[in-house]
Each structure stands twice: as structure tokens, then as C-alpha cells.
C-alpha positions in Angstrom: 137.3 125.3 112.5 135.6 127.2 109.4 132.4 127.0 111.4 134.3 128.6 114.7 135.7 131.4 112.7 132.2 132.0 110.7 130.5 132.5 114.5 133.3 134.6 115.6 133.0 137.0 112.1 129.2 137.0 112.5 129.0 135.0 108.8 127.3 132.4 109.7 123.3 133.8 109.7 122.3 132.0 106.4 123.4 128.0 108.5 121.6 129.4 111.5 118.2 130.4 109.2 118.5 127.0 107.4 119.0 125.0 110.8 115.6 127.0 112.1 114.2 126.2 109.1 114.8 122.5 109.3 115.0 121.9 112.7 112.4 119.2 112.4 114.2 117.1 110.6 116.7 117.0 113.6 114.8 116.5 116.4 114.6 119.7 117.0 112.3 122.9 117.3 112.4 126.4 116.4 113.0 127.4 120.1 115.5 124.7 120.1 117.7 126.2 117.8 117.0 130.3 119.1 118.2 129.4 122.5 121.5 129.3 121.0 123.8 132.1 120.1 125.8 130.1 116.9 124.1 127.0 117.0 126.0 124.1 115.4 124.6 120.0 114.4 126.6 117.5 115.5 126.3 114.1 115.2 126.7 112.2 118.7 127.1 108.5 118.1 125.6 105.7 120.9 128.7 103.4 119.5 131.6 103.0 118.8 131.8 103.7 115.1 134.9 101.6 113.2 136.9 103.7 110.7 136.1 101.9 107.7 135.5 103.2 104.0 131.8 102.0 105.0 131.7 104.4 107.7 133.5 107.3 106.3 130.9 106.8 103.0 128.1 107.7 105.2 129.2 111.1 106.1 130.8 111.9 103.3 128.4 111.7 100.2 128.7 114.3 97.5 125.3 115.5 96.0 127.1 116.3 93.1 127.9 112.5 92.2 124.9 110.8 93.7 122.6 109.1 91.2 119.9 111.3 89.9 116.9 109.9 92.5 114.7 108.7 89.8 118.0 106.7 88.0 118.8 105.0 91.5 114.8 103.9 92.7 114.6 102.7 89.0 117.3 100.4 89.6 117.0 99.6 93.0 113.8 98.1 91.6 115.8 96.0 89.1 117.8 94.6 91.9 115.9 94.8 95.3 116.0 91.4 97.3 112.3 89.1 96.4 112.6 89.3 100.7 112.6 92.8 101.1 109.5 92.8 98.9 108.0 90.7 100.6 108.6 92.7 104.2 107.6 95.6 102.1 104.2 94.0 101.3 103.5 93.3 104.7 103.1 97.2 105.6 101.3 97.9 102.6 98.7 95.0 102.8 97.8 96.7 106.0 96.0 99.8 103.7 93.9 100.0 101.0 95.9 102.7 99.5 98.6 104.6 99.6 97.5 107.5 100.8 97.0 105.5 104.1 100.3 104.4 103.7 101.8 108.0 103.8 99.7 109.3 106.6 100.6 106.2 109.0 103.9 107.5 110.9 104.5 103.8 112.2 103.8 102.4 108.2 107.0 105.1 107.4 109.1 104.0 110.1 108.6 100.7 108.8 109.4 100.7 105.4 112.2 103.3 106.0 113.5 100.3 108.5 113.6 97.9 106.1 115.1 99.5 103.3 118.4 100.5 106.2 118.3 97.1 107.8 117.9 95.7 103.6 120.7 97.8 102.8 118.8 99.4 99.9 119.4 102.8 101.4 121.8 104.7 103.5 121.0 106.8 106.8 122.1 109.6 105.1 119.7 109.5 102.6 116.9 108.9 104.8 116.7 113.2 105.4 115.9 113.7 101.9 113.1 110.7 101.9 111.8 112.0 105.3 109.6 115.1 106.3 109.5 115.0 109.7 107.7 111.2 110.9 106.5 111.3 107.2 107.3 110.2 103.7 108.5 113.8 101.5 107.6 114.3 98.4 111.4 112.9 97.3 110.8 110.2 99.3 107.2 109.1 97.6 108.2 109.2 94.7 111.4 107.0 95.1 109.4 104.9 97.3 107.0 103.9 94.0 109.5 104.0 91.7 111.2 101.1 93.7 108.3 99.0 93.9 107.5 99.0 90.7 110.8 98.5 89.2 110.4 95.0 91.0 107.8 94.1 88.5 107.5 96.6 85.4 110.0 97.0 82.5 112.2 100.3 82.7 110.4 102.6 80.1 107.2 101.4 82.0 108.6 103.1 84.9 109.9 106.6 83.2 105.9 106.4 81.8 103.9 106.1 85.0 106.8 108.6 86.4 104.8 111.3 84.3 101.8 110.6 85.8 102.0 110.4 89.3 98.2 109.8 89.8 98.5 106.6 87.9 101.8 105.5 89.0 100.2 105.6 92.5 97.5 103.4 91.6 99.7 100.4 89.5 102.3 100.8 92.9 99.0 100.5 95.3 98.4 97.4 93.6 102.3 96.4 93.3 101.7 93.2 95.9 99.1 91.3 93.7 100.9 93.0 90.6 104.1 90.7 91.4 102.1 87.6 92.4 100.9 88.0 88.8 104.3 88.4 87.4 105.2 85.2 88.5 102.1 83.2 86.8 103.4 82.1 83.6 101.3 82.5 80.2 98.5 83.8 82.6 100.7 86.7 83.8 99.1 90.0 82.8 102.3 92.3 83.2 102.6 92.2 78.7 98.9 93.7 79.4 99.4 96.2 82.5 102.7 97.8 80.0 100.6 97.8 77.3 97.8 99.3 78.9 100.3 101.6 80.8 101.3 103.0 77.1 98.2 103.6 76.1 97.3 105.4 78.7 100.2 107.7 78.7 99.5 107.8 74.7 96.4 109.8 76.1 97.6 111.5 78.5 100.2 113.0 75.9 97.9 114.0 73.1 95.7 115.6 76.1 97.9 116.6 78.7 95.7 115.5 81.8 94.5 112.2 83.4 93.4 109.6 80.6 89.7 108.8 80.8 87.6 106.6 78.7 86.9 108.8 76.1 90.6 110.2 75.4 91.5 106.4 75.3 89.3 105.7 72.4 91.0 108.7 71.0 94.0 107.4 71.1 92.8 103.5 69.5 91.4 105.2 66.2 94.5 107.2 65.7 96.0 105.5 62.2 99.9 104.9 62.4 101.4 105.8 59.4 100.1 103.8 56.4 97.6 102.5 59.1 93.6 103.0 58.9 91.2 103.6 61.3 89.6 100.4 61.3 92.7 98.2 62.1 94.7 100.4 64.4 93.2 99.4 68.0 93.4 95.5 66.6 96.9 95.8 65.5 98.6 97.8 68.1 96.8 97.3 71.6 94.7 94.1 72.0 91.1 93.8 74.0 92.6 92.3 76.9 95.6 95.5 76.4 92.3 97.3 76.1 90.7 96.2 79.6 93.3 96.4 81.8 94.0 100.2 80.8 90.2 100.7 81.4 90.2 99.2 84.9 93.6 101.5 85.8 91.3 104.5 85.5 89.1 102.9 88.1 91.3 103.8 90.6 93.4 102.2 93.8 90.9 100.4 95.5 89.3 98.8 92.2 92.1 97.8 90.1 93.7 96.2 93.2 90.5 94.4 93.6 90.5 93.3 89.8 94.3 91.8 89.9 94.2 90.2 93.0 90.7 88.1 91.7 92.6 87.7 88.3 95.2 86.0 90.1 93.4 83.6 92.5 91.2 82.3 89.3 94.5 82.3 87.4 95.9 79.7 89.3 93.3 77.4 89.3 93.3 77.5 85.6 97.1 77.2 85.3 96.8 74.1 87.5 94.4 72.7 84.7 91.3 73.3 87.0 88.1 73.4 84.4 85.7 76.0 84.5 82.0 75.2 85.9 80.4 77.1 83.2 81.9 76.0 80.0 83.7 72.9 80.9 87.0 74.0 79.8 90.2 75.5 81.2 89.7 79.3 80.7 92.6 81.8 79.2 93.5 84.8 81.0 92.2 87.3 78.4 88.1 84.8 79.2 89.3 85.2 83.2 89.8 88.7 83.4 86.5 89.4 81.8 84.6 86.9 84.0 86.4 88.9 86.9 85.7 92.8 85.1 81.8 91.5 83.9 80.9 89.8 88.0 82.5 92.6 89.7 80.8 95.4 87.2 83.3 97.6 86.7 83.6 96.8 83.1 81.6 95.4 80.9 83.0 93.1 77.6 79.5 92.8 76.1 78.7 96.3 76.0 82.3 97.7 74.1 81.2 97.3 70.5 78.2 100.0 71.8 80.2 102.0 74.2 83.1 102.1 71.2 80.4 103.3 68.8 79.3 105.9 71.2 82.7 107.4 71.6 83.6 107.3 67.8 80.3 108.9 67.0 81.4 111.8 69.3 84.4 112.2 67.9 83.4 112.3 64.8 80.7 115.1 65.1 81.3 117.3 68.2 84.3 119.1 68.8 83.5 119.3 72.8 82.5 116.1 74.8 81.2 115.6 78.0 83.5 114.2 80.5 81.5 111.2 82.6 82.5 109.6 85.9 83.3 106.3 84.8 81.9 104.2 88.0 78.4 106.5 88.5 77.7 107.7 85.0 77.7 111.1 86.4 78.8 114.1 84.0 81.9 115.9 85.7 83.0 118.3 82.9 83.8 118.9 79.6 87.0 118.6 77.8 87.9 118.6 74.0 88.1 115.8 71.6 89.9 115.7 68.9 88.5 116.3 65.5 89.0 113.0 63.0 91.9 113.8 60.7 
């Protein structure tokens, strides 16, 4: 009725130039929505539709009381079915990253599917997760948030939630990521949080992606009463150390790096002896057989890289920034001067 008498006043001009705007996410076009005097949406159900509280929730949410989006993905994640996960893993094992992910319309439709058919979301929230066939920016970000609240601790979450480009890259590799949750003492989540901290420990005192050289930063930074010599040792172990080193590598590589983790990782926890030394290797000797064959880190050289970085710090008060996989110099940024 409001709408009728709107249309007959002539009010109505800021619902018809929202409607054009969004027609998109209606089915609709531009033309669509011109061809009509005082256009109107209406919903048009193919069913019968029972009038249950169920039902009448779906039409009638209040913005104003729904969970802030971050809140609900965060513990969504806490709760979401170990079967939804797993129908969830089979559209991202499809892709190497998530970029792929977001540009595949019939990936979308998928996950968007499961999550209605899982009951994890409603149809009306789908408009604010959707942009036309594709993921929105909303929708991304509660997307990751959801995944990887199924394997990382809450304040892990609100971290990586400030740095988007490495939240993508733990959530790209959110499959193998809960495999390795479920390994026992040769789980590496302890590690990934750790290493997620330090991480956004540099990316605070800096304000932009960590990199190698704002992590070491970080390490010689005494807490209070602390020295420079014991800080890295006491607060973030090598293996702590590694695993923040190999996030930085990016989708594709740190994916690569857990996934090999966790196949060795089961032999070992099955008692299976190493060929080389004869003896049933720890996670922390695993993952830096895995970083030292694959080349993306290597353990032997950190006493000389540390060195490096230190010596920097302590006598320049610009440093090159280097590409960590080529060697390449992309820039310079500040370091910060030893206090």
C-alpha cells in the first residue's frame, strides 16, 4: 500500500534509482527496469511456501540485529559441519588459488549451494555475498573467514582479517591446513598461529605486507626486561620462524609446503623411520627436509641470512626490499633504527 501511494505522489524516484542500480542482482537489466513507469520487486514463489516462523524469518530479517558479518563467518567457522568442509574442499581443490576460485561463476554457485543446502546461510543473505554470478567483496571476505574458523583459533582469525593478502593465502591452503590439524604432536597449526602473529607483529610496526626483513625486525625487538639476544628464542621458535617465512611465499608455495608436510607427517606418526638417519623424524626435522628439497627456504643458511639482516639494521636506516623467491631488488622501505 505505502509503495501504491508513493507511485501515485511521485515519491518513489530514489526505489526506482536503487532498483536500476541493482538490477543485476535481480535478474534484471537497466532496460528491464526503464520499461516500467513505477517499477516494483516482487518475489514470485515456484511453491507453495508453509507459513512457518522459518518462512516468515526469511523475509523478514532486520539489518539492524543481524550479527556484524565478520562476528557471524567467525563462528560459523567454530561450528560448520566437518561434511560441509569437506564439499567445500572439493570446489576449491579444483584451483590453485583463490583468485580462480572467485573468477569461476560455476565454483560460486557451488559453494553458495552448499552453504543453503548446509544450512550455514540463508537465501536472503546470499544478495549481500553475491555480485551478480560472482563472489562480492562481503561475500569474500566471509567466505575466508568461515574456512578458516574451521581450523584457526579466534584471535588468529581477527589477525589475518587485517591483512587480507595473507588471510587469502592461509584460506588458499585451508584443505591441507585442516588435514594438518588433525595429525596429533605433528600438527603445525601451534606453528601456522605463531607464525600468523609474527607476521601481523610486522605488519603493525610497518603498516604493509611483512617481508623477510621486517620479520627479523620484529625477532630482535626485546620485550620488556628482554635482550636482543634471547627474544626470537624465547617468544617465536625456528620451526614458529619457518612457517611465517614460507606464508610470504605466497598461495601456490605455502600450499605446496603443507600438503608435503603432511604426507611425510604421517608416515612418521605411523613410526615409519627415515632412510637418511634411521630414525622417526619430528615435525620441526620434516618441515625443513620439505622447505630445504623444495628450495624455498633454506635452514642451513639462517644463521648467515639472520646476520645479514641484523647488520642492516643496525647501520642503514633505508634497506633494499628483495623478492624473496628470485633475489631480485623490488624497492626500498625503512628499517627501523636499533633502540
Amino acid at each position: 500500500m505505502s509503495g501504491q501511494l508513493a507511485a501515485y505522489k511521485g515519491t518513489d524516484g530514489k526505489y526506482i534509482s536503487y532498483i536500476k542500480q541493482q538490477a543485476y542482482r535481480f535478474g534484471l537489466t537497466q532496460e528491464d527496469v526503464e520499461s516500467i513507469d513505477h517499477p516494483r520487486i516482487v518475489f514470485i514463489p515456484d511453491a507453495d511456501i508453509p507459513y512457518t516462523t522459518e518462512s516468515f524469518a526469511v523475509f523478514n530479517v532486520d539489518e539492524k540485529k543481524t550479527q556484524n558479518k565478520e562476528e557471524k563467518a567467525i563462528k560459523i567457522g567454530k561450528i560448520i559441519p566437518d561434511a560441509t568442509i569437506r564439499k567445500l574442499a572439493t570446489v576449491l581443490d579444483g584451483h590453485n588459488k583463490l583468485s580462480d576460485v572467485y573468477a569461476s561463476e560455476d565454483s560460486v554457485r557451488s559453494i553458495i549451494g552448499i552453504l543453503l543446502n548446509d544450512n550455514i546461510i540463508t537465501p536472503a543473505e546470499t544478495i549481500e555475498l553475491k555480485d551478480g554470478n560472482l563472489f562480492s567483496p562481503v561475500g569474500k571476505d566471509f567466505f575466508e573467514t568461515v574456512l578458516l574458523g574451521s581450523a584457526l583459533q579466534e584471535t588468529t582469525i581477527r589477525q589475518l582479517n587485517n591483512m587480507r593478502s595473507i588471510r587469502t593465502i592461509i584460506a588458499s591452503a585451508i584443505v591441507p591446513l585442516i588435514s594438518n590439524k588433525n595429525l596429533n604432536d605433528y600438527s603445525l597449526i601451534p606453528e601456522v598461529e605463531n607464525g600468523i602473529n609474527l607476521l601481523y607483529l610486522a605488519f603493525v610496526e610497518t603498516g604493509s605486507v611483512p617481508t623477510n626483513l621486517t620479520i627479523e625486525g620484529v625477532l630482535r625487538q626485546p620485550t620488556l626486561g628482554g635482550d636482543f639476544e634471547t627474544q626470537s628464542l624465547r617468544d617465536f621458535d625456528k620451526l614458529s620462524q619457518y612457517i611465517a617465512k614460507s606464508i610470504i611465499l605466497g598461495q601456490v608455495l605455502f600450499k605446496k609446503i603443507i600438503i608435503a608436510h603432511n604426507s611425510r607427517a604421517k608416515e612418521a606418526a605411523a613410526g615409519q623411520v627415515d632412510l637418511y638417519s634411521g630414525q622417526v623424524l619430528s615435525k620441526e626435522e620434516i618441515l625443513e627436509q620439505v622447505l630445504k628439497e623444495l628450495n624455498y627456504v633454506k635452514p642451513e643458511t639462517y644463521e648467515r641470512e639472520l646476520a645479514w639482516v641484523l647488520q642492516q639494521l643496525e647501520t642503514q636506516k633505508y634497506c633494499a626490499v628483495e623478492d624473496i623467491v628470485t633475489g631480485k631488488q623490488i624497492g626500498r622501505a625503512s628499517c627501523r633504527e636499533r633502540v
